[in-house]
Structures are given as C-alpha cells and as structure tokens.
RODO-2510 file (C-alpha; in nm, 4 decimals, decimal comma):
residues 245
     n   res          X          Y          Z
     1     x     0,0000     0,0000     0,0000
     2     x     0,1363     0,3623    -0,1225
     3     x     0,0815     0,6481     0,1171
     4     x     0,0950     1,0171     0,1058
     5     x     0,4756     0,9489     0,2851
     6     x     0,5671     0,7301     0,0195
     7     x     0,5709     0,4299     0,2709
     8     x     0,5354     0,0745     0,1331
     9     x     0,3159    -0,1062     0,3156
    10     x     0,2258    -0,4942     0,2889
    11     x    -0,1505    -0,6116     0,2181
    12     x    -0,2734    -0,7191     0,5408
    13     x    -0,4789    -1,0714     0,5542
    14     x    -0,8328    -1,0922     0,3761
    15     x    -1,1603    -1,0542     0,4417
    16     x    -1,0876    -0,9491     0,8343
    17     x    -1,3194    -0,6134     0,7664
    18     x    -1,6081    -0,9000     0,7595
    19     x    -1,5150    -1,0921     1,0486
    20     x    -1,7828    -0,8867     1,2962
    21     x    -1,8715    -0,5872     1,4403
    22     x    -1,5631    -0,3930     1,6311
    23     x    -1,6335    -0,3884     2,0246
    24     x    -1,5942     0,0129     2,0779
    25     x    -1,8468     0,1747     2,2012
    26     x    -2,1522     0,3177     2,0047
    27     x    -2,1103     0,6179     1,8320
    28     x    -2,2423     0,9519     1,9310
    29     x    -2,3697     1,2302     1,6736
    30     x    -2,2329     1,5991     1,8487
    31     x    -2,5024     1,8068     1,9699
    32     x    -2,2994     2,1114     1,8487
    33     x    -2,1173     1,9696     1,4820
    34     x    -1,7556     1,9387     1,4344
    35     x    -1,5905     2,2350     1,4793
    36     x    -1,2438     2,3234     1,2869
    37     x    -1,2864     1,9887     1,1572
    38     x    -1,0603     1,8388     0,8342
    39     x    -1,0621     1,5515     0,5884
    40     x    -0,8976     1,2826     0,4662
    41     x    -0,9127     1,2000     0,0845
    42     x    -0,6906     0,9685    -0,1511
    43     x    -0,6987     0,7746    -0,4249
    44     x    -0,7109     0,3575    -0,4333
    45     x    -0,5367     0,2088    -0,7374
    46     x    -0,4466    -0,1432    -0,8612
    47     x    -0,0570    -0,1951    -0,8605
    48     x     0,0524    -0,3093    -1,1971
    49     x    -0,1683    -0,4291    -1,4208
    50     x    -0,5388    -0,4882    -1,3831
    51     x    -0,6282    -0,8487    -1,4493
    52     x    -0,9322    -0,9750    -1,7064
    53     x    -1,2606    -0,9840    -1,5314
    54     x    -1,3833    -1,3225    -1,4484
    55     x    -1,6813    -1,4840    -1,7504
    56     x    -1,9391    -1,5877    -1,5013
    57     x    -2,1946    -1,8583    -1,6178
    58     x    -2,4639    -1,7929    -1,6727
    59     x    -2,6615    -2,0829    -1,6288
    60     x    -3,0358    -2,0670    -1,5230
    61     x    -3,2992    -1,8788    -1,6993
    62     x    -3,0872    -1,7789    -1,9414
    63     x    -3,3636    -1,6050    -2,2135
    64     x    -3,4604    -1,3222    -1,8754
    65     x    -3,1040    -1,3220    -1,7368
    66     x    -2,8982    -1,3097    -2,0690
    67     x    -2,5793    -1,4977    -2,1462
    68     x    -2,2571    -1,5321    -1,9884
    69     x    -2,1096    -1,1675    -1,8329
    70     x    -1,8048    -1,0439    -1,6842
    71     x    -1,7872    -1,0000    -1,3064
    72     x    -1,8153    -0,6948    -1,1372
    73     x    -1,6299    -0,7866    -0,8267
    74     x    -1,3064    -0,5739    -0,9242
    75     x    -1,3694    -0,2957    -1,1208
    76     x    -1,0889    -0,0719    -1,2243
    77     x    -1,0861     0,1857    -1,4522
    78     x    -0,8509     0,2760    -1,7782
    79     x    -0,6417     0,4597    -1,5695
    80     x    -0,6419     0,2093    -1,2298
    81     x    -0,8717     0,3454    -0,9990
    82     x    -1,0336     0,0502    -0,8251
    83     x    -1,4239     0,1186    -0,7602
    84     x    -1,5855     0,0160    -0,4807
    85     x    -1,3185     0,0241    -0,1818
    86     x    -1,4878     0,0645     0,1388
    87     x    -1,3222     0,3062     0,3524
    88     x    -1,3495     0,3762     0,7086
    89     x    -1,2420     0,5923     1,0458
    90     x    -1,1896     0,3276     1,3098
    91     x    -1,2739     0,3703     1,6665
    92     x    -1,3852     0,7378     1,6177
    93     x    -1,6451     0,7960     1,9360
    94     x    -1,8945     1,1434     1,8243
    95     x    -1,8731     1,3403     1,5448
    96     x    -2,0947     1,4452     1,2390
    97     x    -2,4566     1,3717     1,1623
    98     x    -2,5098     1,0391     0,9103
    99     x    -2,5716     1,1131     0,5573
   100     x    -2,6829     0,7936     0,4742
   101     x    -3,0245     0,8020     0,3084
   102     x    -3,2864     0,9112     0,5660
   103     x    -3,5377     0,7493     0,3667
   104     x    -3,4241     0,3796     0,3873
   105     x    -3,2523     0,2040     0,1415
   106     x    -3,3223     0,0200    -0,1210
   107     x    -3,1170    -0,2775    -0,2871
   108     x    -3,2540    -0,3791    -0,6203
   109     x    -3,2013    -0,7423    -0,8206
   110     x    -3,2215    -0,6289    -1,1856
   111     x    -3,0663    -0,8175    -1,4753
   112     x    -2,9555    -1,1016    -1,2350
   113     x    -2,7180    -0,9288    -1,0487
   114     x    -2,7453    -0,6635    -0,7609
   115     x    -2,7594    -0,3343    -0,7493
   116     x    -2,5615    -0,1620    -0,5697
   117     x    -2,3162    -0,4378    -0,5575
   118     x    -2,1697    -0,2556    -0,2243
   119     x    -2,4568    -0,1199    -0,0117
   120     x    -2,3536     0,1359     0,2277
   121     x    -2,6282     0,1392     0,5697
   122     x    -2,5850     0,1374     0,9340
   123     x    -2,7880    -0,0305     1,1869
   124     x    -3,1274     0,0108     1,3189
   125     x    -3,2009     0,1041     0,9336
   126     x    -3,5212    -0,0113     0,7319
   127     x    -3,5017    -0,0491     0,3477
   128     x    -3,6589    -0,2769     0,0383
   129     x    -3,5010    -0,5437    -0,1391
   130     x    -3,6588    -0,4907    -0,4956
   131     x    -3,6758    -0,7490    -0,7502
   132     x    -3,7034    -0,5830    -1,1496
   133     x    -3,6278    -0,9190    -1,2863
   134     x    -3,9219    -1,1062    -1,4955
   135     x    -3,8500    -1,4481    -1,2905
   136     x    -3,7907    -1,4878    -0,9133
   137     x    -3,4977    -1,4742    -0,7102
   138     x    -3,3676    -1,6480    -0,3868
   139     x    -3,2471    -1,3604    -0,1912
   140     x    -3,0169    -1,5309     0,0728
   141     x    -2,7987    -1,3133     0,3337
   142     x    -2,5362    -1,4358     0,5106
   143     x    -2,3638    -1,2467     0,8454
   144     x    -2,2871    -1,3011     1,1862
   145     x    -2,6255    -1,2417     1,4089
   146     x    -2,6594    -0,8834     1,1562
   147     x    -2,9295    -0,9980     0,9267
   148     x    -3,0435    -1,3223     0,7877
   149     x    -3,2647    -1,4006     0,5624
   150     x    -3,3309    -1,6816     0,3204
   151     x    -3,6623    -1,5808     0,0924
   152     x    -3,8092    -1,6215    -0,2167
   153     x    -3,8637    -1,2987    -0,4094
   154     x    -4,0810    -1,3426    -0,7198
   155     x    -4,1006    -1,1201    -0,9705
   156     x    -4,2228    -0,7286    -0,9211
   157     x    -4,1835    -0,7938    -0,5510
   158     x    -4,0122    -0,6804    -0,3045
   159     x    -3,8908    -0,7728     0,0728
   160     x    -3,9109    -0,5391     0,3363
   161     x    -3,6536    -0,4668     0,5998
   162     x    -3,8015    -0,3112     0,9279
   163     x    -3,5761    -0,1487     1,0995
   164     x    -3,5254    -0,3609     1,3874
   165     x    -3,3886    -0,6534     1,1910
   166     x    -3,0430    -0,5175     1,0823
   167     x    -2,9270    -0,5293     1,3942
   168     x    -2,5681    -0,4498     1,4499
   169     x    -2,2563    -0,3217     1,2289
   170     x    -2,0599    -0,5495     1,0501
   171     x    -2,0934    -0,7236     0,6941
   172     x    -2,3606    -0,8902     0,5451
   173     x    -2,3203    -1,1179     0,2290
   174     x    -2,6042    -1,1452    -0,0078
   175     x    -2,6623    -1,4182    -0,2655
   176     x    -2,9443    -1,6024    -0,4619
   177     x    -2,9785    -1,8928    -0,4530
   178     x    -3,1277    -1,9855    -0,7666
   179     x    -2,8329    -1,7360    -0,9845
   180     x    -2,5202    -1,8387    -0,8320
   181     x    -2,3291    -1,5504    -1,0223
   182     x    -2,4982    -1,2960    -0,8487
   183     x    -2,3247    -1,1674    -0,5240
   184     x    -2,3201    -0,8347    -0,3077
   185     x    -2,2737    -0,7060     0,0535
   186     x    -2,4164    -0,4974     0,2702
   187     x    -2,1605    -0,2840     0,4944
   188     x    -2,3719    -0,1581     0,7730
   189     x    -2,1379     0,0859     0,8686
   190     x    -2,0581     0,1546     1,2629
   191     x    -2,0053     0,4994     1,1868
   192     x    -2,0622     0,8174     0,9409
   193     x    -1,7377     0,8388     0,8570
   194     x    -1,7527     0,5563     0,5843
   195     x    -1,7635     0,5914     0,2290
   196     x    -1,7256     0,3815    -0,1309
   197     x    -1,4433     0,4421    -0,3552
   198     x    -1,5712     0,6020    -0,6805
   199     x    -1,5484     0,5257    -1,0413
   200     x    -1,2050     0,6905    -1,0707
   201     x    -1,0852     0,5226    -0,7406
   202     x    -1,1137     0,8523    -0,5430
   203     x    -1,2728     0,9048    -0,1938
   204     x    -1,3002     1,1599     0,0674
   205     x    -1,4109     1,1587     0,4571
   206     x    -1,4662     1,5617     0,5478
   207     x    -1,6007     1,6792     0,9190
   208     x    -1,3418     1,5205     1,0629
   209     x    -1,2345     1,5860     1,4231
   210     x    -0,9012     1,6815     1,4971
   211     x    -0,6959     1,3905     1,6000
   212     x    -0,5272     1,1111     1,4955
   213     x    -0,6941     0,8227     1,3811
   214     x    -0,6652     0,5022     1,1751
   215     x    -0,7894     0,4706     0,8445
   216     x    -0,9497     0,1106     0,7237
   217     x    -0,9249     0,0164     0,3836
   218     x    -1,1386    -0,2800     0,2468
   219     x    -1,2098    -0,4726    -0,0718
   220     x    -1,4317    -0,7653    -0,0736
   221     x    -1,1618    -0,9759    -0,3220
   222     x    -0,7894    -0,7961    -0,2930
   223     x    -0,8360    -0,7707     0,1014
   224     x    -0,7990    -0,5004     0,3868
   225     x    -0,5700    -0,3068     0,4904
   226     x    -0,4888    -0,0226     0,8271
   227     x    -0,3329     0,3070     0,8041
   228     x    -0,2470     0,5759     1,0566
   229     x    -0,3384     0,9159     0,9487
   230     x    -0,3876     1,2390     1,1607
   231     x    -0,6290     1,5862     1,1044
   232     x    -0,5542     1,9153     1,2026
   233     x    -0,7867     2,1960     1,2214
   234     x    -0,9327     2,2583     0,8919
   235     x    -0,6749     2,0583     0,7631
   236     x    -0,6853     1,8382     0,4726
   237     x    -0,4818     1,4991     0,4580
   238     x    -0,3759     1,2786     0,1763
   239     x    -0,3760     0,9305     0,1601
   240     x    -0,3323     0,7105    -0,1459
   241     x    -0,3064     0,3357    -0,1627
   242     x    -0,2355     0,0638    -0,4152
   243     x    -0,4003    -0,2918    -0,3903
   244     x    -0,3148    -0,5823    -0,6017
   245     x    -0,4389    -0,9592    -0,5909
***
C-alpha cells in the first residue's frame, strides 16, 4: 500500500473487515457539529496491471437473465482506480450527523445481479429489497447475528426490511440462490465516517475531528488493509493506496 509518505506497506490478511462488528463503544452524533474539523481524501489504485474480469456462467434462466457476463467484483478503470473500496475511520467515538439516506434504502435485483453491488447502511435502518427481474430470485444473506434471511422474491416484488432486523454493524453477504453468479454485501457501517471508492478510485471523509486516527481500507476480493493518518484543524490529509491480488 502507497501512502501520502511514500511508505510501502504490505496487504494485510483478507476478508478481516467482515469478520464482525468492532467492540468500541456506540457512536455519538455531536449536539454542536464538528468544529475546525478536516478531511482525509486519496486515491485507491491497482498496482501493476489490472487483471481480465472473471466470464461468469450464466446458467439458469438464461432467455430473462442473458448470457454469460463479466464479473463486477473488481472494477478498475482505464487509468487504475479501483471502484468500490470501502473506507473507514476506526474507533472514532462522536462526530458528524449520518448522511446515509434518511429514507431507507433500497437494494434492487435487476438483470440477475445486484444493485448496488456494495450497499452502504448502518444499523437500526429499514429499506426494500426490490426485484425488477421477470422471474424470481432467492435472496439469501449471510452475516454473523446482523441480518439473515433466506426468501423467495418473485417477480415485481419486493422484501421489506423493518428497521429492527439489521441489527448491528458489521458485513452482510447477499446471494441467490437460484443465480449463483450474483453476489453483493451490505456494509452496515458503525459509523458516518464511511464511504465507497468512486469510479475513478477517489474518496473523501470531510467533518473530521481533529486527531489522529486510523484509516481502514477494504475490498471484498484484494483484502484489507490499516493506516495511521492524523487531522488538524481545517486541515486536509492525503492518503493514497495501491491494492493488487
């Protein structure tokens, strides 16, 4: 990984962003806003050269779902920037309001896959899992106590999520059980201060306290990452990272 300090670090182990919801305490929005606060932005890259997407099979109603596709999983631009990055302040305690969408969210299965792929919510949130498709879908979620489900979703339909059922932060994997190609998560984030990598690979965390702090870097196929970062009043830091398979 390539920081602002032109640092090498080394990948850390995968998947560990998934392995369940961090045990600091819950955070707190401030009564008064963040004051003098600063941000953090960066770009994530892939180091070297991008490999081919994986062809997935397509191999179950084939005439509504169409034929074979590439996989969205890793998607990098012409230039490297790797979409869909999850990036987050660890063990930051009160802060700025959420800006996650007040009215609920809502996950869609269109053209056999999901969209978003990478869901962005936090807990205690109620949504609708839509399904656009002309034939039914299995919608199957997978997590550790945050939300499980296992339902059939027929066509035009949709599931509702109340918002007592996603219970706690952490990461929830969806799937269908009739498509096996299709695949998503669900980051129910345990704080505002967690965004998705763009398009280009860029990101940025603003209304940040002043402080120093540790930055969490996540994809759901090259792995996570940590780095240490610090924000000074009004201040604007820079950190860029590279992640390769």
């Amino acid at each position: 990984m390539k920081i602002s300090q032109s640092a090498t670090l080394v990948l850390a182990c995968l998947f560990v962003f998934a392995a369940g919801p961090a045990t600091a305490a819950k955070y707190k929005v401030s009564s008064v806003g963040v004051k003098d606060g600063g941000s953090v932005s960066g770009r994530i890259t892939y180091d070297g050269t991008a490999p081919a997407p994986e062809i997935l099979k397509v191999d179950e109603d084939i005439e509504a779902c169409g034929g074979d596709r590439p996989s969205d999983a890793i998607l990098v631009s012409e230039d490297g920037g790797i979409q869909n990055v999850v990036l987050s302040i660890e063990k930051i305690a009160t802060g700025k309001d959420w800006d996650f969408p007040k009215g609920g969210f809502t996950y869609d299965q269109k053209n056999c896959s999901f969209s978003p792929r990478i869901m962005l919510i936090k807990a205690k949130m109620e949504g609708v899992v839509l399904n656009s498709d002309s034939v039914g879908h299995n919608f199957h979620t997978i997590s550790k106590g945050i939300f499980n489900v296992n339902k059939k979703i027929q066509s035009g339909s949709k599931l509702v999520v109340k918002k007592s059922k996603i219970r706690k932060t952490g990461m929830v994997r969806a799937k269908c059980d009739i498509h096996s190609w299709m695949g998503g998560y669900w980051v129910v984030a345990a704080t505002p201060y967690t965004v998705l990598s763009d398009a280009g690979g860029n990101f940025t965390i603003s209304d940040i306290p002043p402080g120093k702090y540790t930055l969490k870097i996540w994809h759901e196929k090259l792995g996570e990452t940590k780095q240490k970062f610090e924000i000074t009043e009004g201040g604007i830091t820079k950190v860029d990272a590279t992640l390769k398979l």
